[in-house]
C-alpha positions as CSV (number, residue, x, y, z in Angstrom):
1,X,53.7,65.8,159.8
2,X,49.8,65.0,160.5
3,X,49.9,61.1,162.2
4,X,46.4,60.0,163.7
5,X,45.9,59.4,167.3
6,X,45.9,55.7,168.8
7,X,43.7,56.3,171.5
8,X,41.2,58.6,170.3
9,X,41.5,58.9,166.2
10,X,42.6,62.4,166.2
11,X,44.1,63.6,163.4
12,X,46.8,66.4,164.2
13,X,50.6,68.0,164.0
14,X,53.2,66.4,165.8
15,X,55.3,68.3,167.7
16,X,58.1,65.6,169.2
17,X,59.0,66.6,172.5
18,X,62.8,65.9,174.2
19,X,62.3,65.4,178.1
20,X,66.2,65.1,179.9
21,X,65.7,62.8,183.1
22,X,68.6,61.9,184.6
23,X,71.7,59.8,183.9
24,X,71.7,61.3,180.5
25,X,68.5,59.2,179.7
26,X,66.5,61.8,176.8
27,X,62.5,60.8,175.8
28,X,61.7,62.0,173.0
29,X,57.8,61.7,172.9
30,X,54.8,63.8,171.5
31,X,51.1,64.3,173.0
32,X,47.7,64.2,171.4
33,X,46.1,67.9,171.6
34,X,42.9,66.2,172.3
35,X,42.8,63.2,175.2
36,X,46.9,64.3,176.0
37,X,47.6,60.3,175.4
38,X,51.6,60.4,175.5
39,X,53.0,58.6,172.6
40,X,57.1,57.7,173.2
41,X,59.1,57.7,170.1
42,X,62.6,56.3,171.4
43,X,64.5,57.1,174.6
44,X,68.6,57.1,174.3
45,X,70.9,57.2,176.8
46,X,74.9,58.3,176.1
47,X,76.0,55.2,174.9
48,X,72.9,54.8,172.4
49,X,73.7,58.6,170.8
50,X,76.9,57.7,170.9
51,X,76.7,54.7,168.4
52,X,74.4,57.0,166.8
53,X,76.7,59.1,166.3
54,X,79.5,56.6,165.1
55,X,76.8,55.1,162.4
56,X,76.2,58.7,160.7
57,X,79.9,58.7,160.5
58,X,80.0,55.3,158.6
59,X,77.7,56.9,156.3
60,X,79.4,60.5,155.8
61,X,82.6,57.7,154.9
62,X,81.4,55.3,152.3
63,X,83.8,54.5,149.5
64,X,83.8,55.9,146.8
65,X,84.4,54.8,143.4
66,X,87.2,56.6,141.3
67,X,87.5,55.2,138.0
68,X,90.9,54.0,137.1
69,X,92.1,54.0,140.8
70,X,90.7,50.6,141.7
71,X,89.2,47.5,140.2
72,X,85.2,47.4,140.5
73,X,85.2,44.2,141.8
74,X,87.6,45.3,145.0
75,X,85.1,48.6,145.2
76,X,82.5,46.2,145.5
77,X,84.1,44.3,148.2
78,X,85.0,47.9,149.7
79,X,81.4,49.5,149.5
80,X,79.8,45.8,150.8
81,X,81.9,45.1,153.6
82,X,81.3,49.0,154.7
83,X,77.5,48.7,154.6
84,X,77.5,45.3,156.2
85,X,79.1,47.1,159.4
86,X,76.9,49.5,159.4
87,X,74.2,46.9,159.4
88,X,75.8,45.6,162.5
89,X,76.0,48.3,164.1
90,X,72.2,49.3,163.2
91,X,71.1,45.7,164.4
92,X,72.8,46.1,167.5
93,X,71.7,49.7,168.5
94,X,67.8,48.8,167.6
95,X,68.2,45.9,170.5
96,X,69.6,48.4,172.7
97,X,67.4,51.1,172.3
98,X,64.0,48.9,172.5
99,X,65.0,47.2,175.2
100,X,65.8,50.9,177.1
101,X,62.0,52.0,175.5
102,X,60.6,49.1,176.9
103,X,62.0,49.5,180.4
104,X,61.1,53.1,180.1
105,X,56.8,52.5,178.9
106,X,56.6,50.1,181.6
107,X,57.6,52.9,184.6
């Protein structure tokens, strides 16, 4: 994917980069070819891949709707009340992983 550089204008490739520091703390970031500006994507730690990993679970276990095994209108209750916890969960892990960003840019 060609994205334009912020510093300098550059268009180019991205090639996303995961650096390990320590405490299980991954940046994923990628660098312009031209003036090497370092753009960070996200950092996670264990407990942000973690939830990660419990949110693409949510989504591997939506309901799903079987014709003459249950009412539409209790699917419908089913399917909303599954994607509102997702939602949650969502909302709560984009705090979490800006705030770890942000501490992260700022060093």
């Amino acid at each position: 994917m060609d994205v334009q550089c912020d510093n300098c204008n550059q268009l180019y490739n991205v090639n996303p980069i995961d650096k390990k520091h320590g405490n299980g703390i991954v940046e994923t970031y990628f660098t312009c070819p031209l003036c090497n500006h370092h753009h960070l994507v996200y950092v996670t730690n264990q407990s942000i891949r973690r939830q990660q990993y419990q949110i693409r679970k949510l989504y591997e276990s939506i309901p799903v709707y079987e014709l003459g095994t249950d009412y539409k209108k209790d699917y419908l209750k089913k399917f909303e009340a599954h994607f509102k916890k997702i939602k949650d969960k969502k909302k709560k892990l984009e705090v979490q992983m800006n705030k770890l960003k942000e501490q992260f840019a700022s060093s």
